[in-house]
Structures are given as C-alpha cells and as structure tokens.
C-alpha positions, 0 to 999 in steps of 0.5 A, spaced: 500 500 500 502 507 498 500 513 503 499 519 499 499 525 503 497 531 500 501 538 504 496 542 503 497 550 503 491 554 500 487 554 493 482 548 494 480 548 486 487 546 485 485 540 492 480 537 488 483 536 482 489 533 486 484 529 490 480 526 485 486 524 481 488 520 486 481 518 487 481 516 479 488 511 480 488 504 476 491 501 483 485 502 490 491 500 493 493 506 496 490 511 502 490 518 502 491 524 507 491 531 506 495 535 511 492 542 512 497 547 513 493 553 510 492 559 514 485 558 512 480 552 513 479 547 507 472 548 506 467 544 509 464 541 503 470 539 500 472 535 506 464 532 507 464 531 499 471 527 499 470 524 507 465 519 504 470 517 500 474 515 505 479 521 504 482 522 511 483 530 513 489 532 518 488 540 520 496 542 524 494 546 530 498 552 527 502 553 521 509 549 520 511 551 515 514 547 508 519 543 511 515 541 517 509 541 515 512 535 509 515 531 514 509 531 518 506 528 512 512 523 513 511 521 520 503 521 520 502 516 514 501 509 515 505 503 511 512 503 509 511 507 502 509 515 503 508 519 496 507 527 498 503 530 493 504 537 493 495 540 493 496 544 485 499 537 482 495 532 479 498 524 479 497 520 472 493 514 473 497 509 473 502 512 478 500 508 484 500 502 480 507 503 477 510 505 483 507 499 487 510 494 482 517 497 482 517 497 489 516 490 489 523 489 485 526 493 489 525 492 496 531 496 498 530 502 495 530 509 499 525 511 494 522 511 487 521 517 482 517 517 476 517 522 470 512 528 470 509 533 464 508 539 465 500 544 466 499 550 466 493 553 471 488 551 466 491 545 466 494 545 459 500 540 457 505 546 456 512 547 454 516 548 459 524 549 458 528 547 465 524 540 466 525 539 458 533 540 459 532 536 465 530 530 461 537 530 457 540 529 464 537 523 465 542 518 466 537 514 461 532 518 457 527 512 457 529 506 460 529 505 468 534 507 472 539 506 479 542 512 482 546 509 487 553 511 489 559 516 486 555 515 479 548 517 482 550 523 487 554 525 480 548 525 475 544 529 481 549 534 483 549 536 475 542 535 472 537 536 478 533 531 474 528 529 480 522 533 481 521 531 489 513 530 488 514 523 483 518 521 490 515 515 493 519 514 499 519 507 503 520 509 510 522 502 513 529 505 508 529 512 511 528 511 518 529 518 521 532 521 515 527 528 514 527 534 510 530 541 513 526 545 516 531 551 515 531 551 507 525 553 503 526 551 495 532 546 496 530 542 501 528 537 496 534 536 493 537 537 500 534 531 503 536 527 496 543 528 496 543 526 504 541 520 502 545 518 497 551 520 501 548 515 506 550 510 501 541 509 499 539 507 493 533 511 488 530 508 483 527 513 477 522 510 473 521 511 465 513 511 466 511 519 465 505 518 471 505 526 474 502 532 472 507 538 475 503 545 475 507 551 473 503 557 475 505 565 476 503 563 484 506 558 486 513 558 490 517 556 485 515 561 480 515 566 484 522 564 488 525 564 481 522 573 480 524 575 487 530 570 486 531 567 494 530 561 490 536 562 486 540 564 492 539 558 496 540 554 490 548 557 490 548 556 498 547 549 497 552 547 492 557 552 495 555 548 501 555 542 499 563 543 495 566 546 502 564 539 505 567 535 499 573 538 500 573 537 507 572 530 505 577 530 500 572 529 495 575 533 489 571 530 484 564 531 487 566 539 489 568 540 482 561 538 480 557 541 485 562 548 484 560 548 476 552 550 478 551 549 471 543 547 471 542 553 476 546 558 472 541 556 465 534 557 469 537 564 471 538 565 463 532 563 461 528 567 466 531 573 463 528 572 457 521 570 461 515 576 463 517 580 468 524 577 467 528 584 467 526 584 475 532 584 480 536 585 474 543 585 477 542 580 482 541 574 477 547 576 472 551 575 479 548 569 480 550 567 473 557 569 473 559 570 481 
C-alpha cells in the first residue's frame, strides 16, 4: 500500500483536482491524507464531499511551515511507502500502480521517482524549458534507472533531474532521515543528496505518471522573480563543495562548484515576463 499525503497550503480548486486524481488511480491500493497547513480552513464541503470517500483530513494546530509541515506528512502516514503530493499537482493514473510494482523489485530502495509533464493553471500540457533540459540529464532518457553511489550523487549534483513530488519514499529505508526545516526551495534536493551520501539507493522510473503545475503563484515561480530561490540554490552547492573538500572529495566539489543547471534557469528567466526584475542580482548569480 502507498500513503499519499497531500501538504496542503491554500487554493482548494487546485485540492480537488489533486484529490480526485488520486481518487481516479488504476491501483485502490493506496490511502490518502491531506495535511492542512493553510492559514485558512479547507472548506467544509470539500472535506464532507471527499470524507465519504474515505479521504482522511489532518488540520496542524498552527502553521509549520514547508519543511515541517512535509515531514509531518512523513511521520503521520501509515505503511512503509509515503508519496507527498504537493495540493496544485495532479498524479497520472497509473502512478500508484507503477510505483507499487517497482517497489516490489526493489525492496531496498530509499525511494522511487517517476517522470512528470508539465500544466499550466488551466491545466494545459505546456512547454516548459528547465524540466525539458532536465530530461537530457537523465542518466537514461527512457529506460529505468539506479542512482546509487559516486555515479548517482554525480548525475544529481549536475542535472537536478528529480522533481521531489514523483518521490515515493519507503520509510522502513529512511528511518529518521527528514527534510530541513531551515531551507525553503532546496530542501528537496537537500534531503536527496543526504541520502545518497548515506550510501541509499533511488530508483527513477521511465513511466511519465505526474502532472507538475507551473503557475505565476506558486513558490517556485515566484522564488525564481524575487530570486531567494536562486540564492539558496548557490548556498547549497557552495555548501555542499566546502564539505567535499573537507572530505577530500575533489571530484564531487568540482561538480557541485560548476552550478551549471542553476546558472541556465537564471538565463532563461531573463528572457521570461517580468524577467528584467532584480536585474543585477541574477547576472551575479550567473557569473559570481
């Protein structure tokens, strides 16, 4: 059984749509729980309206934020498989399925991933530059794949490749692993490189099972505007090659210096609506 849990913050519209996609898996092998961590409550129709279908609801007493509010997730499932689906995100039918099937193969895997398409708030298959150079970092374009090893935290560092709601975590693996509560863009892929230095092993599936939104509102869009998401990227590869080095880890350094995948989305987002903000900043990004 895979627990999906939903950390849900604002825009209920986009919750029912994440719900109900979850509802329409080809696989009933799954529970689901939604994790209000919203400064306002969820309605109450739309709590009524799923509860009959057996949909669970857990209201945190105060805001947690980001990364408590994912762990809290974590802690609050049942069973050993976790997926946190963010509340404007849509899962494809048969993602439980596929996932489910390939922990069954790979027991020992720390988590496994899936491929995502891209939707805008009209929920419209659109073109989207970063996730599509992602795809070309992949260690394999169609086939599954294992990351494990200098070779898989090397693939990671380079190309960001995983988008951290296609991640289905197998708890039994993780055991007190958790994401920080201190970062708030990076902590996905924080947390994943932690566990690939931890000697885990991820599993990346050929299977296009999630929709991914982008949308003016969300915090990755804004982050990327306002550039605190840039800058808490730069933060963590510099800090992430300081720490190779102490390690004398030179080659790990070398890749986590170059920021290359970093340095391209700031390129890309000059040329965006809105992309001549903060100007200055993101030039330094680039060339710093």
């Amino acid at each position: 059984m895979i627990h999906i849990t939903i950390p849900y913050y604002e825009n209920p519209g986009y919750l029912d749509r994440a719900i109900q996609s979850v509802l329409n898996q080809s696989s009933q092998d799954f529970k689901l729980l939604v994790v209000d961590d919203s400064p306002k409550e969820i309605p109450q129709s739309l709590i009524k309206k799923y509860q009959r279908e057996g949909v669970a609801f857990s209201r945190n007493p105060a805001s947690l934020g980001i990364g408590r509010n994912w762990n809290q997730c974590l802690n609050l499932a049942e069973g050993p498989y976790v997926t946190i689906l963010h509340g404007d995100d849509e899962l494809k039918p048969d993602y439980v399925s596929h996932v489910f099937s390939a922990f069954q193969s790979y027991p020992e895997a720390a988590a496994i991933f899936t491929r995502a398409e891209t939707i805008n708030e009209y929920n419209e298959r659109i073109f989207s530059f970063p996730d599509w150079i992602k795809t070309f970092l992949m260690p394999s374009q169609k086939d599954l794949f294992v990351l494990e090893g200098e070779k898989g935290l090397s693939a990671l560092l380079r190309g960001d490749f995983i988008l951290c709601p296609t991640l289905c975590f197998n708890k039994g693996v993780l055991k007190e692993e958790r994401f920080r509560t201190d970062l708030r863009y990076v902590l996905d892929l924080d947390f994943i490189t932690r566990l690939l230095c931890l000697g885990k092993k991820l599993i990346g599936l050929p299977f296009t099972d999630y929709q991914y939104r982008r949308h003016r509102k969300s915090t990755s869009f804004l982050g990327v505007q306002n550039t605190l998401m840039l800058q808490e990227e730069r933060d963590f590869y510099e800090h992430m090659a300081r720490e190779f080095l102490k390690n004398g880890q030179t080659r790990r350094a070398n890749i986590a210096k170059m920021r290359g995948l970093m340095r391209l989305k700031v390129l890309y987002s000059l040329f965006q609506k809105g992309g001549h903000r903060n100007l200055t900043k993101k030039l330094t990004l680039i060339f710093q």
